[in-house]
N, C-alpha and C positions, 0 to 999 in steps of 0.2 A: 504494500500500500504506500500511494505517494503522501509526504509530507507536503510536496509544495502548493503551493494556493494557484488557482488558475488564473493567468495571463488579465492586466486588465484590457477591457475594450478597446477598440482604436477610440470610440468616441469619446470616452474617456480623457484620453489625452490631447484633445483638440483644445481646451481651452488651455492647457499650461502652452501646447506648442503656440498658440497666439500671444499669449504673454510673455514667453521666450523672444518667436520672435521679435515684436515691438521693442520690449525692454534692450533685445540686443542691437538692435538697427538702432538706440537710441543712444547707446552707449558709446556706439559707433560712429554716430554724429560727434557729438561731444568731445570725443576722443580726434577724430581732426580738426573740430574748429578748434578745439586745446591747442593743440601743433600748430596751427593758421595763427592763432593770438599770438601765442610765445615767438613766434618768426616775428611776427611785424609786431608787436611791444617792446621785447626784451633784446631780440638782433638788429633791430633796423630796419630789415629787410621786407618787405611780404611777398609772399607765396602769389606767383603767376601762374597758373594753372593752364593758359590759355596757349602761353608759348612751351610748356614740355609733356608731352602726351604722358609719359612715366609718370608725372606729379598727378596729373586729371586721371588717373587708369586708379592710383595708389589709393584716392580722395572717393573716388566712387566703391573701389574694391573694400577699400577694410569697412563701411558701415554694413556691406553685405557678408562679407564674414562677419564680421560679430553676429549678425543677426541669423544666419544660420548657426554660429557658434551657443547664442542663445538659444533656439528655441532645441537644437539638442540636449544641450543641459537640462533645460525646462522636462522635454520629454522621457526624459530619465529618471530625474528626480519624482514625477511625477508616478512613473511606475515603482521605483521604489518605495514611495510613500505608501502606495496601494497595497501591497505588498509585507508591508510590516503592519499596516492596519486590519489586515484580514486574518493574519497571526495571531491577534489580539496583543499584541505588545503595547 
């Protein structure tokens, strides 16, 4: 006989993966206009996105990673939470 507790739903985990997502796309954000500020506050400089494709690729790239980096998280944490609740732990 199995101990383990049965798989939760996928629908289950739709709304942690929406919160995931959002929360990481948002972190995301934040996280390069941080980098945008500190260039043109603290170096002098600001960030031209227009003349080097690598900067506009880099700028679009990491809030999408975050946000798939979040809403995996999200979606994990979320079955393990299930998981230890059905345990009665």
């Amino acid at each position: 006989m199995s101990t383990r507790s049965p798989a939760p739903s996928p629908s289950a985990k739709v709304p942690a993966a929406l919160v995931g997502l959002l929360a990481g796309g948002a972190a995301g954000f934040l996280l390069t206009e941080t980098v945008g500020a500190f260039s043109a506050f603290v170096l002098g400089r600001a960030l031209d996105v227009a003349g080097t494709g690598a900067l506009l690729a880099a700028f679009i790239a990491v809030p999408v990673i975050c946000a798939v980096l979040g809403t995996v998280i999200a979606v994990r944490r979320a079955g393990r939470n299930r998981r230890s609740h059905n345990r009665g732990w």
